[in-house]
N, C-alpha and C positions, 0 to 999 in steps of 0.2 A: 253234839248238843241234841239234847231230845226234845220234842215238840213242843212239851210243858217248858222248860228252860227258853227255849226261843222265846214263844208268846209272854212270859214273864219279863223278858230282856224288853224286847219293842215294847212292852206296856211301861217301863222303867223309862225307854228311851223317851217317849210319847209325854211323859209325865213332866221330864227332867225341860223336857221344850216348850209344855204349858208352862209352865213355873217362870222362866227365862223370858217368856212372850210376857208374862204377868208384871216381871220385874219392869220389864222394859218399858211396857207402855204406863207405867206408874210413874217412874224416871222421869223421862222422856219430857214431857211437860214442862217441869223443877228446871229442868236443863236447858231449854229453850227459852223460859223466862229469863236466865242467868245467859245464855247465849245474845239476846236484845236485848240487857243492860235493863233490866227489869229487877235484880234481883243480885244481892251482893257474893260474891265467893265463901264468904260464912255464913250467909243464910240460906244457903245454896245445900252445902255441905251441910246443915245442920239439918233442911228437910231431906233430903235425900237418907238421913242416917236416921231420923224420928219415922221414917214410912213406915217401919215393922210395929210402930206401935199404934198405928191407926190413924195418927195427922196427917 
């Protein structure tokens, strides 16, 4: 693997684990609500699957 290919891969890997931090701490909250009984299994499941649209 050549230098370019390396730094391409880690900047790949680097990105793929913003994204996954991003997801999570969006999550995270939705699920905690739903965890204290705050929040029902379908409305649960319904924000956690509306997040990509901006709710």
């Amino acid at each position: 693997m050549d230098e370019f290919e390396k730094k391409t891969y880690e900047h790949r890997e680097l990105e793929l684990m913003r994204m996954t931090e991003l997801a999570l701490n969006t999550i995270n909250p939705i699920i905690q609500k739903y965890n204290q009984g705050f929040s029902s299994k379908e409305d649960t499941s319904y924000r956690i699957q509306s997040t990509d649209e901006g709710n």
